[in-house]
N, C-alpha and C positions, 0 to 999 in steps of 0.2 A: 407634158406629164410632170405632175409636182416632184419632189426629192423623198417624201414617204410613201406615197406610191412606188413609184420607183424600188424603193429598198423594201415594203411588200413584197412585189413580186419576186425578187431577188431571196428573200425568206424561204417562201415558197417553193420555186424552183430549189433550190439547196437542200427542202425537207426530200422532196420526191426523188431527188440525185442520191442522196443517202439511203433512202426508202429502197432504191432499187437496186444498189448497191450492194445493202441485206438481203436482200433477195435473194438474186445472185451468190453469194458466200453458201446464204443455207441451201442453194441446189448443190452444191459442189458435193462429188460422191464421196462418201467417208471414207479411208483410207482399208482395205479391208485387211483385217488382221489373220497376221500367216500363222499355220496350225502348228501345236507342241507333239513330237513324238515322244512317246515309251515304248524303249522294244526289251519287249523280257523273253532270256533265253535263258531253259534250263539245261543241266546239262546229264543225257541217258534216261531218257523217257519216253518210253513208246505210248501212243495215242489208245492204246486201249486201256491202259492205267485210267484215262478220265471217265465219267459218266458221260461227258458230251461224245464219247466215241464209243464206249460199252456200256449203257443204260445198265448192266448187271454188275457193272464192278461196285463194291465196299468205300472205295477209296473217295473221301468227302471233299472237295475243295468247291467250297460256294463260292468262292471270287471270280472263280475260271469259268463256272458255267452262267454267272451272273455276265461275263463277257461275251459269252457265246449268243446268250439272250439278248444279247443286247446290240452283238454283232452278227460276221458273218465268220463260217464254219467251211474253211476248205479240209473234203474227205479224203483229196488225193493230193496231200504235200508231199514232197521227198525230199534227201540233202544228194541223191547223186552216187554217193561210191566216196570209197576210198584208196590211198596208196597204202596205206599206212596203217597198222596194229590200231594205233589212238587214231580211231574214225574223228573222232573230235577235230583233228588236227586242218585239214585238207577242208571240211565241214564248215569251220571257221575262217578258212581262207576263202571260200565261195559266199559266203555272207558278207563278208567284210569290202571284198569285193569284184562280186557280180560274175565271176568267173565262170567257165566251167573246170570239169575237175582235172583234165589233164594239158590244162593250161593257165595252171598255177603256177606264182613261184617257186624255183628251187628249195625244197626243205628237207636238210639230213640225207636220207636216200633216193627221196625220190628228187630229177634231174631233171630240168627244163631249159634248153637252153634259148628257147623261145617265148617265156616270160615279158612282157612289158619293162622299161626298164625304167625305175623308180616307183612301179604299181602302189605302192601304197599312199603316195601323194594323189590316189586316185579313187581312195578306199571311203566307208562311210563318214568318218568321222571329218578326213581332213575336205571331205567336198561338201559338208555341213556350215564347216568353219567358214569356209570360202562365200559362201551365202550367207550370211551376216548370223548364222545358228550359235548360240551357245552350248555346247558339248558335254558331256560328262558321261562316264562309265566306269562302273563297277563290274567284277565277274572273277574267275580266277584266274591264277597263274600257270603258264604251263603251256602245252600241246596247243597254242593258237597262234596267232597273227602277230606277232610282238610291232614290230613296222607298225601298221595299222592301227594295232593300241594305243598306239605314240601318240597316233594324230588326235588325239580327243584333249581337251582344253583342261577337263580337271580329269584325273586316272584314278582309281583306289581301290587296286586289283589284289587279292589275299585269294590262296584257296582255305575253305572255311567249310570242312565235311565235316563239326561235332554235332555234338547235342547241347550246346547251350548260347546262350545270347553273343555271346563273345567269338564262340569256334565257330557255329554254323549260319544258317539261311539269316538270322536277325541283321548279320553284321553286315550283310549285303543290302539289306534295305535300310540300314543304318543311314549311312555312307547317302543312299539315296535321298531321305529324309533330312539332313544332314544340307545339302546340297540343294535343297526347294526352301527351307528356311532359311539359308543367305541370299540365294534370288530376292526372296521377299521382305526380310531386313535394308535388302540392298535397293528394293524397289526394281529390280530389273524388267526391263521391256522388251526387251528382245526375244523372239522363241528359242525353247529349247528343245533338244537331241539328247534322250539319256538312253544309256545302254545299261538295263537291268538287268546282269549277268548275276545265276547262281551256279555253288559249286555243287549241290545236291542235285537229285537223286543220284548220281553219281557213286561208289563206294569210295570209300568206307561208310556207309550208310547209317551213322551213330545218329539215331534220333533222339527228341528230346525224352524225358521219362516218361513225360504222359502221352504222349502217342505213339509209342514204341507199348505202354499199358493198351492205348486204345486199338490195336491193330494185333495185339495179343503176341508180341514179339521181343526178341532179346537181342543183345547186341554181342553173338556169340561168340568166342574169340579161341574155344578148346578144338583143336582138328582130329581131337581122338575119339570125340563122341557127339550125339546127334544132339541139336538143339532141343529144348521141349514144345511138344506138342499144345497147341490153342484153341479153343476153337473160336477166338475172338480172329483169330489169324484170316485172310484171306483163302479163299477156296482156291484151287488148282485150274488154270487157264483153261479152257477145254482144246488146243490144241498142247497141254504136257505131255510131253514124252519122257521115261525115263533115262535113255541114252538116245543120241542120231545115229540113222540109219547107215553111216558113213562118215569117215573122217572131213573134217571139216578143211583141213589142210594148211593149218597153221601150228607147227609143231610149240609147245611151249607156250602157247597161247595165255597170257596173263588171265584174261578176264573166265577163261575157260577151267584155269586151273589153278589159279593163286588168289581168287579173291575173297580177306576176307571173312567165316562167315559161312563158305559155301564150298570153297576150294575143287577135287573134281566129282564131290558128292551131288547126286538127283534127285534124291528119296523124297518122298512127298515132306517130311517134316522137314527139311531142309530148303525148301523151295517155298513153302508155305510164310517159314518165319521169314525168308531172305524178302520176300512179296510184302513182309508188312512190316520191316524195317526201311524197303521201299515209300509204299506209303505213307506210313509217319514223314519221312522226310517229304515227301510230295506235298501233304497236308499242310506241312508249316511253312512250303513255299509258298500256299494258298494264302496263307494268314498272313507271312510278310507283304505278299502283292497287295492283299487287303489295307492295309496301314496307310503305302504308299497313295493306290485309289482315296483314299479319305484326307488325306495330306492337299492331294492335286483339288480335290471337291471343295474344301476348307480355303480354299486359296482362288478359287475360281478358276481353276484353269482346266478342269475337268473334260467340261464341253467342248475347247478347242482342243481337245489332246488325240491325238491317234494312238492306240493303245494297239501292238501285236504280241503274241502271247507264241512263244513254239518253243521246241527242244533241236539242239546238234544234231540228233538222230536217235530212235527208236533202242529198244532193249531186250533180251527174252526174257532173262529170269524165270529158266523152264521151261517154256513154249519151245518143242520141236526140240527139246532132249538138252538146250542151249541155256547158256548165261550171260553170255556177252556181248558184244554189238556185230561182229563179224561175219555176217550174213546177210541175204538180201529176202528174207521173208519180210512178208508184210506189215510186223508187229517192231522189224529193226529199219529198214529200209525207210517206212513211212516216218514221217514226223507231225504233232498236234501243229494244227495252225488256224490262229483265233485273231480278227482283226475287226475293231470297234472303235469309233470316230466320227467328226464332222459328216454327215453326206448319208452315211454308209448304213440301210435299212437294216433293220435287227430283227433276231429267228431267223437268216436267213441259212441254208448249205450249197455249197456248191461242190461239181469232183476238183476242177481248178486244175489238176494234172502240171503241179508247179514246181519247182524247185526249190531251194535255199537260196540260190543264187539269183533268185527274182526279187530277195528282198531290197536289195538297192533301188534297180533303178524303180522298183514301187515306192521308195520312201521319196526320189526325186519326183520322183511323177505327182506325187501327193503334196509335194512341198512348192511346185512350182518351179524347180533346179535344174537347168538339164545334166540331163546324165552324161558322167565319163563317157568317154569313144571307145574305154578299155571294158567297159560292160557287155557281156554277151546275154545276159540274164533278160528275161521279160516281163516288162511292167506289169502287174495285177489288176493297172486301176481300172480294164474294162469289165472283168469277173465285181470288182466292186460297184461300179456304175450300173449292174445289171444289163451290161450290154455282149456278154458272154458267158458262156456255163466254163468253161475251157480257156486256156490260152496256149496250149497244144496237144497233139494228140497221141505220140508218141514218147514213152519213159523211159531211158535206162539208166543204167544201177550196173555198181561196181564194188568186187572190191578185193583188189590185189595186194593184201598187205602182208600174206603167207608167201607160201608156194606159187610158185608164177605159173600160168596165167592168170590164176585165182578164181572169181564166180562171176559171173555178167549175166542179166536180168535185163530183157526187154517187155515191155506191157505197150498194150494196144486195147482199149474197149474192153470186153468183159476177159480176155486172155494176156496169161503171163507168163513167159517162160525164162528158168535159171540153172543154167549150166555150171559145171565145177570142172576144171582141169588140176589141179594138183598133184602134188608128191609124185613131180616128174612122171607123171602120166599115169601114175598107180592107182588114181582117182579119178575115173572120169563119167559123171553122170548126168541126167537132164532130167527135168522135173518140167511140166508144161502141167496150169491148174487153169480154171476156170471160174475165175474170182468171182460172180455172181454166183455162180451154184456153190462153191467151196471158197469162200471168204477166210476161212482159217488156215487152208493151204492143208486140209489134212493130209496124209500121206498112208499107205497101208498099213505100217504100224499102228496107225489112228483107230484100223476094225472101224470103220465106219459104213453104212450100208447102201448110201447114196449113190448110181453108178459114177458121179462125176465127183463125188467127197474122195477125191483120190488123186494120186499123178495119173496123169493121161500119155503123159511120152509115148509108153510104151500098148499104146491099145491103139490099134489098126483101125478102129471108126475117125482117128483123129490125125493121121497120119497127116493129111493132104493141110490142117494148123499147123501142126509140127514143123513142118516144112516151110511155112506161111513167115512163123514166129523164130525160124532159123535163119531165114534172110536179112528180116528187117532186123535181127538184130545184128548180125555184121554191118547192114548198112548204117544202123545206130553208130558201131566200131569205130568206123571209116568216116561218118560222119565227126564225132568227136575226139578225132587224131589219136586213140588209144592203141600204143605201142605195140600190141599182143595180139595175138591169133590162138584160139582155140582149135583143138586136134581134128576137129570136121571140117576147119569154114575153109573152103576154096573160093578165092577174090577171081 
């Protein structure tokens, strides 16, 4: 065989070596790229402020329902209960991390001495970190998780309830803004974790002037005379009451009687303007979240972003004679929760029957992370996968921040019932409702004519529930180690 032959073949063989080589390279799977969350949390808004939960409400936020559309809608979120006056407090500790509520850490009064010990090296932020996430939050200062805060990589926490760019909702999505054009000057590639905390709707409820104009309201500050009358203002919840049928059992109760604005007045014209100084503020948290969505779009990062949308906990503002969060009807108890993302089909509802405290390990579950050992909470991502309506079937609700024992709420399927002990026994009532037929939880104040638009407690066709939903809620009790016994429950 000659020497140019020879180095022929040699040519040859060496192209198809290379040839296959390429080959090879271009099978190789591409690296698949881990998804960005946004979790925005407002703070003191109950879900039927939105039109994705009250198709009749006034109150406009196209970003939030542009999310609903676009995602999925759990009907039955909750945060739990509380210890503590500022429901916020305890609320934020079960988010942050995965808890339940009477196996949080020690804070101020309330005393655990069965807490994990360093839990917040366990919380969302620093188990983000730990997974190669870049971190950042915004939100206010105050009644939350300070620990836990700690752990996030960049911090830029103000409480900010004005009406203008600087004092209210702007500055929070500032901050956010703010924080995705240095990613992107910086070219960063690594996913991020931002915690879009706002201080609104929350009081002091000082919106900006023109939707405080749009919602026909005022930012009223005289406690000797009634706001003015609008009729741009919001209509009156249809379950308002002008007082509750019974003390609530928390003496002094801030929200009930100093906020304000509203102080311990109910009159329709006071509850009207407090509803659309609400709104205003709700609206421009519409419009800040808007900003931030067109930031992430502009930037491409839209489509891999997991976007959750929800509140601390629900609010009355009138509904059932009330204005504060301290109670466990359905309009305080419940919280919105809106979750749009990689995977996750859009127009979808589910009841979901979830907590607050499910949000972790669903952001690990979604992120590919495993979850703390310290997490009691439960992943979501089979309700998102469409492989479940549910992810349990049993709810209770707390909240002992008054009078001890305070109120406790168990819910089971179309039935719920909430019991009051207070003011050392001088309060002690039950209310058992039938959320499908009475969704508003009317009560006989309400004069409503429906036989089941009522409390049922007390009506003998329903004894043998009564009895049903008095068990399982002790076993709920007993279940999640809450310290307190109500006047009936025999263990």
């Amino acid at each position: 065989m000659n020497k140019n032959f020879k180095l022929c073949l040699l040519v040859v063989f060496g192209f198809f070596l290379v040839l296959g080589s390429c080959k090879s390279v271009e099978k190789q799977p591409k690296e698949e790229k881990r998804p960005n969350f946004l979790f925005v949390l407002v703070d003191d808004q109950s879900p039927f402020d939105l039109q994705v939960y009250d198709p009749e409400s006034i109150l406009e936020t196209p970003n939030i329902s542009k999310l609903a559309e676009d995602g999925l809608v759990l009907d039955n979120a909750y945060h739990m209960g509380s210890w503590s006056g500022a429901v916020c407090t305890p609320s934020r500790h079960m988010i942050m991390s995965g808890r339940s509520l009477w196996h949080l850490p020690s804070y101020r009064g309330f005393k655990n001495p069965n807490a994990p010990d360093s839990l917040e090296k366990q919380t969302i932020g620093a188990v983000f970190n730990r997974a190669g996430y870049k971190t950042m939050r915004t939100c206010k200062k105050g009644n939350s998780y300070a620990a836990a805060n700690e752990q996030f990589t960049e911090v830029y926490d103000a409480t900010k309830r004005g009406g203008t760019e600087e004092t209210g909702s702007a500055w929070h999505s500032k901050q956010v803004l703010n924080y995705l054009e240095m990613r992107k000057n910086n070219k960063e590639q690594a996913p991020f974790l931002i915690y879009f905390g706002f201080s609104h709707p929350h009081d002091i409820r000082d919106g900006t002037p023109e939707l405080l104009a749009k919602y026909g309201a005022t930012n009223h500050k005289d406690e000797s005379s009634l706001p003015p009358a609008n009729a741009k203002q919001p209509p009156l919840q249809d379950n308002y009451l002008p007082e509750h049928p019974f003390f609530h059992g928390h003496p002094n109760l801030r929200d009930e009687e100093k906020v304000s604005g509203v102080w311990k007045n109910r009159d329709e014209q006071t509850i009207r303007n407090e509803l659309g100084r609400e709104y205003a503020c709700s609206e421009n948290i519409d419009i800040q979240i808007g900003k931030v969505l067109k930031k992430l779009e502009d930037m491409g990062e839209l489509d891999n972003t997991y976007i959750i949308y929800t509140s601390d906990h629900g609010m009355s503002i009138g509904r059932h004679g009330l204005t504060g969060k301290q109670n466990l009807y359905e309009h305080t108890w419940r919280v919105p929760f809106i979750i749009k993302g990689p995977g996750i089909e859009g127009g979808k509802r589910l009841k979901g029957n979830s907590y607050l405290l499910d949000i972790l390990p669903t952001l690990c579950d979604l992120a590919g992370i495993p979850q703390p050992e310290t997490v009691e909470g439960t992943s979501l991502k089979p309700l998102l996968d469409g492989k479940k309506e549910t992810v349990r079937d049993v709810l209770y609700g707390v909240y002992s921040g008054g009078t001890k024992p305070g109120m406790r709420s168990v819910k089971k399927g179309d039935w719920k019932l909430i019991k009051y002990d207070v003011m050392d026994g001088k309060v002690r009532e039950t209310q058992l409702f039938n959320i499908a037929e009475n969704p508003n939880e009317y009560l006989p104040e309400h004069k409503k004519s429906g036989e089941m638009e009522t409390n049922l407690a007390d009506n003998p066709k329903y004894a043998d529930k009564l009895a049903e939903m008095e068990a399982l809620l002790l076993e709920q009790m007993i279940k999640h180690d809450d310290p307190y016994r109500l006047w009936n429950q025999i263990e």
